[in-house]
DRENDO-1510 file (C-alpha; in Angstrom, 1 decimal, always signed):
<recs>
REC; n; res; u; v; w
REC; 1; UNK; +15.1; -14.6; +12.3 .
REC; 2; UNK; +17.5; -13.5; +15.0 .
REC; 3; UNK; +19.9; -10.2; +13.2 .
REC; 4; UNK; +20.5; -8.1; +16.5 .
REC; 5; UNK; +22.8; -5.5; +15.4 .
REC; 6; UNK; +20.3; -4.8; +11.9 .
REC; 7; UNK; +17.0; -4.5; +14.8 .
REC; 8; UNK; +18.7; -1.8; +16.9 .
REC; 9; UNK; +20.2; +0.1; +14.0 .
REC; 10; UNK; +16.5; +0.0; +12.9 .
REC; 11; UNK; +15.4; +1.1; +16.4 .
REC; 12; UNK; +17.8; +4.1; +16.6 .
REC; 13; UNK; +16.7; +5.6; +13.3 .
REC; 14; UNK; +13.3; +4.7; +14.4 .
REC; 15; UNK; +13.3; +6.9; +17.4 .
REC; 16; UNK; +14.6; +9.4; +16.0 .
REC; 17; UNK; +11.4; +10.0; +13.6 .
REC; 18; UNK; +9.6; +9.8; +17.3 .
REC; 19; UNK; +11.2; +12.4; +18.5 .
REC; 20; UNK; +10.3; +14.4; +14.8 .
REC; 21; UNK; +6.5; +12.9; +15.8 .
REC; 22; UNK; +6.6; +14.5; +19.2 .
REC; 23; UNK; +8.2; +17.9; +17.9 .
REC; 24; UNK; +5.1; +18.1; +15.2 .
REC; 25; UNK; +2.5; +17.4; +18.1 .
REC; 26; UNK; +4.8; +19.9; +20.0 .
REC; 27; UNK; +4.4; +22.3; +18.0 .
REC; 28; UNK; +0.6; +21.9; +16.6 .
REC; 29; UNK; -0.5; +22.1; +20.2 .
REC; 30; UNK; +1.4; +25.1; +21.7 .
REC; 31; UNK; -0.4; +26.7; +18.7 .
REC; 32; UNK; -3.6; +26.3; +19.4 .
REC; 33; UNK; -4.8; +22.7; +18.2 .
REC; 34; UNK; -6.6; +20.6; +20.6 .
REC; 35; UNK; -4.2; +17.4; +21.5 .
REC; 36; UNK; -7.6; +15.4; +20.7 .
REC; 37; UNK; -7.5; +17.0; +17.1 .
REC; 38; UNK; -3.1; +16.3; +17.5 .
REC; 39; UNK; -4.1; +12.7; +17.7 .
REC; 40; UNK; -6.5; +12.4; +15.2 .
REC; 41; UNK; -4.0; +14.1; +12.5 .
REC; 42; UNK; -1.1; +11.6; +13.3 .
REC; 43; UNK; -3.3; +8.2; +13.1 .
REC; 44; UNK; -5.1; +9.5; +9.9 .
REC; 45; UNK; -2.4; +10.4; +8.2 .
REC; 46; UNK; -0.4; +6.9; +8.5 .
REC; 47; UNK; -3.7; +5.7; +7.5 .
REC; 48; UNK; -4.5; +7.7; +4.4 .
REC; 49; UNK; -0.4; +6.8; +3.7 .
REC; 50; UNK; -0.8; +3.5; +4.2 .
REC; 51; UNK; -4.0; +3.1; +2.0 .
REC; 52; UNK; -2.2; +5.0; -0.6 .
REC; 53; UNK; +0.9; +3.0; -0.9 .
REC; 54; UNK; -0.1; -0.7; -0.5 .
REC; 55; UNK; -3.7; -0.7; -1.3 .
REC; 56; UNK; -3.1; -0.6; -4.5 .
REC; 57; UNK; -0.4; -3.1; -4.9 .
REC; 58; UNK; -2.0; -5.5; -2.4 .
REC; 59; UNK; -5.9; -5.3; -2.6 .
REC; 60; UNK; -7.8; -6.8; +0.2 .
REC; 61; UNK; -4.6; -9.0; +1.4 .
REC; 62; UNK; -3.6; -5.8; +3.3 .
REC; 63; UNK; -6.1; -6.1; +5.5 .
REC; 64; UNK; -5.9; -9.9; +6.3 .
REC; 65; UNK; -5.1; -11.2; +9.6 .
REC; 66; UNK; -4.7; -14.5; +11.3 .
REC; 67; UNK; -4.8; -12.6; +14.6 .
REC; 68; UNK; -7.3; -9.8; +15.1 .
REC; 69; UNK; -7.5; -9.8; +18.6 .
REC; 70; UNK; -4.0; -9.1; +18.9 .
REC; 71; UNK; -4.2; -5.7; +16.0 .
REC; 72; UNK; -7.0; -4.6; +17.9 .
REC; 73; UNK; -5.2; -4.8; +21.4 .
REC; 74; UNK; -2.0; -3.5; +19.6 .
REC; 75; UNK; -3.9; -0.5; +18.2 .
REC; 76; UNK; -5.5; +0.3; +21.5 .
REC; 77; UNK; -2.2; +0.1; +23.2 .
REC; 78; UNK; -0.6; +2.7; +20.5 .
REC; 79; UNK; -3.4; +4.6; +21.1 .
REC; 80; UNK; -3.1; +4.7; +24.5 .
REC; 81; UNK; +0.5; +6.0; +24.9 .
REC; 82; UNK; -0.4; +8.4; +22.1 .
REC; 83; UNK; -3.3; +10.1; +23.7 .
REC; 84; UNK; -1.6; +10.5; +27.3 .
REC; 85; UNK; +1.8; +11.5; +25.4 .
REC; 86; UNK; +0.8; +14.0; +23.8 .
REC; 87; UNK; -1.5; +14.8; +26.9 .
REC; 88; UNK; +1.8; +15.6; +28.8 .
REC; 89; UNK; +3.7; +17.5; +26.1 .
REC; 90; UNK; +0.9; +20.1; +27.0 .
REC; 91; UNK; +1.9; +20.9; +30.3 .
REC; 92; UNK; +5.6; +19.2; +29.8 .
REC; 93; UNK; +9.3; +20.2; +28.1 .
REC; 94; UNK; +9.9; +17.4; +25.2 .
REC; 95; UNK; +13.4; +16.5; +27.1 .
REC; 96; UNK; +11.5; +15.8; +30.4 .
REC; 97; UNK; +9.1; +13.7; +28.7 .
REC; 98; UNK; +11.6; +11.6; +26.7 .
REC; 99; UNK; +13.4; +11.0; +30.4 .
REC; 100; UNK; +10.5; +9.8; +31.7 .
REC; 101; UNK; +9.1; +7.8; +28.7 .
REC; 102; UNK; +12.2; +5.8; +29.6 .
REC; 103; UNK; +11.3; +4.0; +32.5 .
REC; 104; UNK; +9.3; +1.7; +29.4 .
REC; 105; UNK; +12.2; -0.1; +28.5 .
REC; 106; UNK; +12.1; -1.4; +32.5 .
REC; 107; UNK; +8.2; -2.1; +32.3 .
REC; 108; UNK; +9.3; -4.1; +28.9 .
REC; 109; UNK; +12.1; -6.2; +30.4 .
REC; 110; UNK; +9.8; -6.8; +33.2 .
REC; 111; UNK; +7.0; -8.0; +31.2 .
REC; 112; UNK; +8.9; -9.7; +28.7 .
REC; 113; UNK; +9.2; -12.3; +30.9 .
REC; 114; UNK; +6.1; -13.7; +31.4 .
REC; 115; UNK; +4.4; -12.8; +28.7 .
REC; 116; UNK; +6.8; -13.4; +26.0 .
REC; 117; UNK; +9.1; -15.9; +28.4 .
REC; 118; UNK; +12.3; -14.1; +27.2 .
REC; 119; UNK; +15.3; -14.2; +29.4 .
REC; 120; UNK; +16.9; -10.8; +30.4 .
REC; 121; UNK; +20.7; -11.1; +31.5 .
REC; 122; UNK; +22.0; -8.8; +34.3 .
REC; 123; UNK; +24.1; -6.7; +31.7 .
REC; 124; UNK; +20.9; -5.7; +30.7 .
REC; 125; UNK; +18.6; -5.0; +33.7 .
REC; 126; UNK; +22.0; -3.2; +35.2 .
REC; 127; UNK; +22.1; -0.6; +31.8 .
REC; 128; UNK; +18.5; -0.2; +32.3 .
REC; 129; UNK; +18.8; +0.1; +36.2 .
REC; 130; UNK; +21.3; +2.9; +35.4 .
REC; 131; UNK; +18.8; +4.6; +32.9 .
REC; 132; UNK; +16.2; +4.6; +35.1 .
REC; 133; UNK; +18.7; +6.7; +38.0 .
REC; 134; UNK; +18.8; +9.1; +35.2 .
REC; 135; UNK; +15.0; +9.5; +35.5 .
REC; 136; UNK; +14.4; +9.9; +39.2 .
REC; 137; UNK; +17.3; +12.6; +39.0 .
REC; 138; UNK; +14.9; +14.3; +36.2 .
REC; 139; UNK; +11.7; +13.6; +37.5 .
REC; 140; UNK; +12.8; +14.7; +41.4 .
REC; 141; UNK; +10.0; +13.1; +42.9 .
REC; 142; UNK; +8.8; +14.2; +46.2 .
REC; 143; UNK; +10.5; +17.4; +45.7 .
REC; 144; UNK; +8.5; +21.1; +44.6 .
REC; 145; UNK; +10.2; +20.3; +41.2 .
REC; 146; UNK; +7.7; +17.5; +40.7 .
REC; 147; UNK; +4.9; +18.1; +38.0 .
REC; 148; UNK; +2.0; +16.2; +38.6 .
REC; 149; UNK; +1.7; +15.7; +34.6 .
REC; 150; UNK; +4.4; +13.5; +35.0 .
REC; 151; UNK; +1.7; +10.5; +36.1 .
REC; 152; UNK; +0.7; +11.3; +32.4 .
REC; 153; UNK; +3.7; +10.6; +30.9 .
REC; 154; UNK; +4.4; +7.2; +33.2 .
REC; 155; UNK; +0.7; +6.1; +31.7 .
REC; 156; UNK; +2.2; +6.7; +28.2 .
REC; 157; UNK; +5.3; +4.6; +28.6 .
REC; 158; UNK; +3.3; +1.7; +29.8 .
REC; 159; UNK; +1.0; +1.6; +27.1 .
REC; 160; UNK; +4.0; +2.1; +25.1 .
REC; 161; UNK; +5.5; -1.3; +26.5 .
REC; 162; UNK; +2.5; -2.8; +26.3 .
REC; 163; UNK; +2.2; -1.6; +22.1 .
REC; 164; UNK; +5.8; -3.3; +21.5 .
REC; 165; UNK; +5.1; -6.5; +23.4 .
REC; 166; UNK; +2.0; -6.7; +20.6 .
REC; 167; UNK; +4.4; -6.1; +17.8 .
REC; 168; UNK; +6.7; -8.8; +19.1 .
REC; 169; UNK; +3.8; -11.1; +19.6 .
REC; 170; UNK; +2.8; -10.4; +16.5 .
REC; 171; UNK; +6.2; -10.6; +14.8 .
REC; 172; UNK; +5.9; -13.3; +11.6 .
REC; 173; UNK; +2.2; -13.0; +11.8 .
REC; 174; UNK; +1.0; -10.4; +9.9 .
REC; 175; UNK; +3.2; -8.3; +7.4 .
REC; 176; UNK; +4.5; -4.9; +8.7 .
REC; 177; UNK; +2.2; -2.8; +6.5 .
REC; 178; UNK; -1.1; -5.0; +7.5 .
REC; 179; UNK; -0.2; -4.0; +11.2 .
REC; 180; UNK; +0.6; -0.7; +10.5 .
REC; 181; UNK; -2.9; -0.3; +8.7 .
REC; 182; UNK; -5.1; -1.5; +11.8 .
REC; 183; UNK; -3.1; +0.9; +14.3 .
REC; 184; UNK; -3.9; +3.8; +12.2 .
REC; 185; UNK; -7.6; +2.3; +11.4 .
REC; 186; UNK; -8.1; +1.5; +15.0 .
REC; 187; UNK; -7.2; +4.9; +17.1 .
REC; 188; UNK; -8.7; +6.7; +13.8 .
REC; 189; UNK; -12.3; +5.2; +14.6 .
REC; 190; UNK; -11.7; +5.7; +18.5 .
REC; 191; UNK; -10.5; +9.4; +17.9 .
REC; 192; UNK; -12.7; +10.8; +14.9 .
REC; 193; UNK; -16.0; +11.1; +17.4 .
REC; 194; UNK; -14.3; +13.8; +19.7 .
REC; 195; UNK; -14.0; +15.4; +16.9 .
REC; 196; UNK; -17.5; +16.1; +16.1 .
REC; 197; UNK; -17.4; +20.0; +18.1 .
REC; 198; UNK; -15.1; +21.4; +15.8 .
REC; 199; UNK; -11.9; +21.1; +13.8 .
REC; 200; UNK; -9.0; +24.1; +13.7 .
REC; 201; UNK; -6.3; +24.4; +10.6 .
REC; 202; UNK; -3.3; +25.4; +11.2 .
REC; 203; UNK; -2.5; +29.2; +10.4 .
REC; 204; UNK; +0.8; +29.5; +9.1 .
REC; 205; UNK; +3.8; +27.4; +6.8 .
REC; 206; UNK; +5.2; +25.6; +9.8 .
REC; 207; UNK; +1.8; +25.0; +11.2 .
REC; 208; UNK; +1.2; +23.0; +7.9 .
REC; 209; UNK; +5.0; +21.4; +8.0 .
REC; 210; UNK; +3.9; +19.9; +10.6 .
REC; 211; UNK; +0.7; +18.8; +10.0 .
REC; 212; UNK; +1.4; +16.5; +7.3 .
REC; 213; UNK; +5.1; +15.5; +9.1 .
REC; 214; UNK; +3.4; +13.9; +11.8 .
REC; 215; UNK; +1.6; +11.2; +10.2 .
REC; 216; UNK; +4.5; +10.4; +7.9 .
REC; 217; UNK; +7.5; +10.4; +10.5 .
REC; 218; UNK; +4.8; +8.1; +12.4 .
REC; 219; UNK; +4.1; +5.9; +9.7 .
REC; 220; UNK; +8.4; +5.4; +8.8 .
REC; 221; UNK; +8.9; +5.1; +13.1 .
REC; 222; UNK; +6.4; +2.4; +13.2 .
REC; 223; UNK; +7.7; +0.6; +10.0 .
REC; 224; UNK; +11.2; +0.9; +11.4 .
REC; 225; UNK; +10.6; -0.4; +14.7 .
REC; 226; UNK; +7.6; -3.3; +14.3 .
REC; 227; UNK; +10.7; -4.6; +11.6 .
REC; 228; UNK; +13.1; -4.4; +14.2 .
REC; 229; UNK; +11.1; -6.9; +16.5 .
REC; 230; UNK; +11.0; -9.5; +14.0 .
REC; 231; UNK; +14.6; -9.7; +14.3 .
REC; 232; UNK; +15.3; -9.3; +17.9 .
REC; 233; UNK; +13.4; -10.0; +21.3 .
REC; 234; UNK; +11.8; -6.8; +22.8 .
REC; 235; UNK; +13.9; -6.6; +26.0 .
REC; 236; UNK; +16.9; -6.6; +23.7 .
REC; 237; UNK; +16.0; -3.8; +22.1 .
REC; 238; UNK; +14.6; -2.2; +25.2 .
REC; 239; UNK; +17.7; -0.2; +26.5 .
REC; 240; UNK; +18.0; +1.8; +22.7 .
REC; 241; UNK; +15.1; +3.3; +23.6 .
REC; 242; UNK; +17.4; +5.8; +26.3 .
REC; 243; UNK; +18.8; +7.3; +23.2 .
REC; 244; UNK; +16.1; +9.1; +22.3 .
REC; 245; UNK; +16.8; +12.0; +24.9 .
REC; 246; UNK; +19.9; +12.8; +22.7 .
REC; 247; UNK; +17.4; +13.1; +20.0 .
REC; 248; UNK; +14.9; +15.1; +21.9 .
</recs>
């Protein structure tokens, strides 16, 4: 069903739970967790949430799929940009991170093409052209400024283009909350054995804040956005992504 303008008011509250996502792992690892332990917390909590909310109500139908190759790619792909995301926000500032994670919405547009054979106007590669100016001025490539960890954060945002052409693909398939179960289940089995030398809790209130605000924001981002591509093509959507620094 095309309903542009109710997909990108999804996708702009939807990012903004990212950017409450990114301030938890943010915060978690500057104080001593492991990003390995970071992304474990975030995936098992939208799990557990998941399985709490819909199991019930759904049985066995919530995990029913008539495509799962394509939950299994999906979840590898979320996986992905979460593990080298939150890989970078170790050596990174959250506002330089959110500019670079913005050269995904060019990586989309690009592969929207031929994978999903959308059609992307010039209005729309020009407002992501102009985004991705913003970036290079950030990033300052070939210039001291540069910060090698930035290659981390350029893996994240194509793993993160590669996640949403999934969801689109996916879009009328499965339900939201079935695609939204095998992400978590997926990148919780692929996590949970680095696990095995050690776990550390967090120490004080805001430790604990944001230990159980990651996998909740997560699990209302996801929702949010994986609804927004059932009513839009992904490279429309795209350029919404840039208002995330705002956010950030």
């Amino acid at each position: 069903e095309e309903r542009r303008l109710l997909a990108i008011s999804l996708v702009l509250v939807g990012y903004l739970t990212f950017t409450i996502v990114d301030s938890c792992a943010k915060w978690l690892i500057s104080h001593g967790l492991p990003s390995s332990q970071v992304v474990f917390i975030r995936y098992a909590g939208q799990l557990l949430i998941v399985s709490a909310l819909f199991l019930p109500s759904r049985g066995l139908d919530l995990l029913r799929t008539r495509s799962l190759k394509l939950e299994l790619i999906r979840g590898l792909c979320l996986l992905g940009s979460t593990v080298f995301n939150f890989w970078a926000i170790s050596y990174l500032p959250l506002t330089v991170i959110a500019s670079i994670t913005f050269t995904m919405p060019l990586m989309l547009c690009a592969l929207s093409v031929p994978f999903l054979g959308e059609t992307v106007g010039w209005r729309r590669w020009l407002a992501i052209g102009m985004g991705f100016v913003g970036v290079l001025v950030i990033v300052q490539p070939g210039s001291e400024a540069f910060d090698p960890a930035v290659i981390l954060s350029l893996i994240s945002a194509l793993f993160t283009a590669l996640y949403f052409l999934m969801t689109r693909k996916l879009a009328g398939v499965d339900s939201t909350t079935t695609q939204q179960f095998y992400a978590g289940l997926v990148a919780t089995l692929c996590i949970a054995p680095v696990l095995l030398g050690g776990w550390i809790w967090p120490v004080d209130a805001a430790g604990w804040f944001a230990f159980a605000m990651i996998g909740c924001a997560a699990l209302v981002g996801h929702q949010l956005l994986t609804t927004a591509h059932r009513f839009a093509p992904a490279s429309a959507l795209a350029p919404f992504g840039y208002v995330q620094i705002i956010y950030m």
